[in-house]
N, C-alpha and C positions, 0 to 999 in steps of 0.2 A: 194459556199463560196465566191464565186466573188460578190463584189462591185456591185452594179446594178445603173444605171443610171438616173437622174431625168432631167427632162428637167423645168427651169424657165424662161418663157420669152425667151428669144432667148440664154441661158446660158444651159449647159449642166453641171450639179452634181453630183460629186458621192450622193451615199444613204450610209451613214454608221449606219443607222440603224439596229441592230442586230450583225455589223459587230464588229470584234475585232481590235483594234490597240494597241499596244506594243512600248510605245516610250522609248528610252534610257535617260539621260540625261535629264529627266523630271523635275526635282525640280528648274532649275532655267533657264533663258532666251530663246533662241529658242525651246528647247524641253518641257519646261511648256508652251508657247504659245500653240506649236502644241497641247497640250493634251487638251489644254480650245477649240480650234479650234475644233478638233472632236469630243469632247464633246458636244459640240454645236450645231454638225451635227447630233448626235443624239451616236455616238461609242462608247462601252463600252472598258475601260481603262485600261492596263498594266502600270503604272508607275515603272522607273526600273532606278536609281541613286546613285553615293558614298556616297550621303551626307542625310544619316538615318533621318537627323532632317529638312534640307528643301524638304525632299520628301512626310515626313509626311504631312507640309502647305501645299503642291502643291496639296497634296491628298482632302485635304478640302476643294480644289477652284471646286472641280468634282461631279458634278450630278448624280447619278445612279449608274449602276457597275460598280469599279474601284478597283482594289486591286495596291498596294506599296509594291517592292521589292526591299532590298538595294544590292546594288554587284557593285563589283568591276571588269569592264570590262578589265584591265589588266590582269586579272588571265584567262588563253586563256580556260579554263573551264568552264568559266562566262556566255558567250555566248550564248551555246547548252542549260545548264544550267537554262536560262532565259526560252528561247523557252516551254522547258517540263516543268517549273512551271506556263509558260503561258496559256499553253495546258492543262497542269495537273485542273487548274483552271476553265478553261472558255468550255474545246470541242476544238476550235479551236482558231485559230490567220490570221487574214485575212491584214492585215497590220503593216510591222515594221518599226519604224522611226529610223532607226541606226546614231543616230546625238549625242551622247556624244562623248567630246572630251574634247583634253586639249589644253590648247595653252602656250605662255612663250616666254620669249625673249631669244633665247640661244645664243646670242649673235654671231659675225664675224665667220665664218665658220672656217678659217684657224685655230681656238683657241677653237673651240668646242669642247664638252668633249663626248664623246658615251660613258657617265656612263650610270646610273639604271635609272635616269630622263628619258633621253631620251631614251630608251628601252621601257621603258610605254607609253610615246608620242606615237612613231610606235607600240605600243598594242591598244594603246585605240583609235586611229585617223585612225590608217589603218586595222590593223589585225581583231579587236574588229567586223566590219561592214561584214568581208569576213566570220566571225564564224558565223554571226547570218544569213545571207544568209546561207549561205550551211546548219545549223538545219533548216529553214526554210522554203527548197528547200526540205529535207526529209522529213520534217512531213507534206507539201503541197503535195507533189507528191507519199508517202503512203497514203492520205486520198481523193487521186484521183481529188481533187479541185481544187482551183487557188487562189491567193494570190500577194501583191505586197510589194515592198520594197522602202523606200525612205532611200537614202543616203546621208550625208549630208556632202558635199566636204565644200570647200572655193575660192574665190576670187584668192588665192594662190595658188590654183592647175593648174588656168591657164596661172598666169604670176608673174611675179614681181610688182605688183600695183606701181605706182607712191608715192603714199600717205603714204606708209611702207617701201619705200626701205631703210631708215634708220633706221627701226629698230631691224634687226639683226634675222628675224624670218627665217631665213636659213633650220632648221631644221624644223619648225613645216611647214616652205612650203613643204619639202621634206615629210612630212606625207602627207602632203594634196595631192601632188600630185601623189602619192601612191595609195592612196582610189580612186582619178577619175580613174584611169586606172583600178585598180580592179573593179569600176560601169563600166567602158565602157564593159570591155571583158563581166563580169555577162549579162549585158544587152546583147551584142551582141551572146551569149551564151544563152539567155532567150526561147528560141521557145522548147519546149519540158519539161519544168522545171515549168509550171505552175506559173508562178511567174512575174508579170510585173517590169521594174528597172526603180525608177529614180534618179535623182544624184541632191541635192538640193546645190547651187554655189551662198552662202551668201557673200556678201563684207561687208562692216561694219555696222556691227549688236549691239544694247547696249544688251548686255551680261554681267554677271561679269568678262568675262576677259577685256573686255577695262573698264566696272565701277571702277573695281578697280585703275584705275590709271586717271579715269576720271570722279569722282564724280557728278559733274552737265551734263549732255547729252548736255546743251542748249550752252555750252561753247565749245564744240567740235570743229574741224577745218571742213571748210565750205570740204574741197578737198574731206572730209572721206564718204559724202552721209551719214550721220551716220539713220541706222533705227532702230525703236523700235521693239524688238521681234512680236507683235504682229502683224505687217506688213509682218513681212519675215512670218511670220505661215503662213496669208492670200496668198502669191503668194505662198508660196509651195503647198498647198492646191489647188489653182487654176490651177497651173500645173498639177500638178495630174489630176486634171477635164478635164483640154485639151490633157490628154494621152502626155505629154512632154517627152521625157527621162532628156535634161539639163533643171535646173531651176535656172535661175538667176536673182536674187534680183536688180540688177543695171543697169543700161543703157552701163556705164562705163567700162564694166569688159571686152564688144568688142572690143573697145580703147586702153586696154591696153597689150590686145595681141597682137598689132601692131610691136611692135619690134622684135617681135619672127618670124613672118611671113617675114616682111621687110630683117632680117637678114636669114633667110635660101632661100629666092630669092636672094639676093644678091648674097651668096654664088654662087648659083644654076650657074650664071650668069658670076663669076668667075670662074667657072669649067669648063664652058664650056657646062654646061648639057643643058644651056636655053639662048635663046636669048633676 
């Protein structure tokens, strides 16, 4: 069930030939790349999104076998759910792209609200990725194979971007940085589970969450790096090929973990603990 490797040129490939992938979040930006992306590699398709009528288009951009299942990844049921209509479907599932998400401006923390919004936020951004791991951790390691996971954090699971800090995404970082921790442990946790992890760490991607408030891409602010889904597919993909655990889209995103590091030596240095 494992991925088998093709070598071009001096590039090492997966072969998704024959293989299965199961992307979340399929019908529009990074996770419909991703599906055109291994379609292309040759992998037969799981489309699995809220939105019944752009999952359908998405379904028509795909070559060969692909079936479209609508679900709603907040219902913590949805998950496993998926897996076994995957399985039910296909035999097996050799690849899941756990990357639906929501995102939102929830505005200054002090004034957040922990309603039913945000409750889904942390279902769909964090929880959502931990349920399809663990069903696909069982039906891997009942079916004696192996299988991998790409998760799909954010930019904001590792810091405070520069380019966002005014806009109030408090909470959807705190999703995000939720989900890297639960890829870190999964991953560090991976030896024995049949399952390889890796953790896909997009900065600014055109998606519908930033089209919506930013119609033309080409008018974008130079700071954002802004990329086209179909780029972030390609280095998620090529991570994968390089056996990566993190995969980050930006040059930037080392940058700006800067202050996080600076400020706990600092500290360190105040304490006493280091010189």
């Amino acid at each position: 069930m494992f991925a088998l490797r093709l070598h071009s040129g001096d590039k090492t490939m997966i072969d998704y030939n024959g293989q299965v992938a199961l992307v979340t979040g399929a019908a529009s930006g990074i996770g419909r790349a991703l599906a055109i992306a291994l379609n292309a590699r040759g992998a037969k398709l799981v489309l699995a999104d809220i939105n019944a009528e752009l999952l359908v288009a998405a379904r028509e951009e795909i070559s060969g076998d692909c079936i479209a299942i609508p679900c709603d990844l907040a219902d913590e049921s949805a998950p496993a759910a998926l897996i076994e209509q995957a399985w039910a479907h296909f035999g097996r599932v050799d690849l899941v792209c756990a990357n639906a998400g929501m995102g939102g401006r929830g505005g200054k923390l002090a004034k957040a609200r922990l309603d039913d919004n945000a409750k889904r936020l942390f279902a769909v951004n964090m929880f959502a990725p931990l349920l399809l791991a663990q069903a696909m951790i069982s039906k891997v390691v009942s079916a004696g194979g192996r299988g991998r996971i790409l998760i799909t954090g954010s930019e904001n699971s590792l810091s405070i971007p520069s380019a966002v800090q005014n806009f109030g995404l408090g909470l959807y970082a705190g999703s995000k940085h939720g989900v890297l921790a639960i890829a870190e442990w999964l991953h560090q946790e991976s030896p024995g589970t049949g399952i390889d992890v890796h953790v896909l760490l997009p900065g600014a991607v055109y998606t519908p969450m930033i089209s919506r408030n930013l119609p033309d891409p080409a008018k974008a602010p130079p700071e954002l790096g802004l990329l086209m889904p179909e780029r972030c597919a390609e280095l998620a993909l090529k991570g994968m090929d390089l056996g990566l655990f993190y995969i980050p889209t930006h040059a930037h995103l080392f940058a700006d973990m800067k202050p996080r590091y600076e400020g706990v030596a600092e500290s360190l240095k105040a304490l006493g603990l280091r010189t």
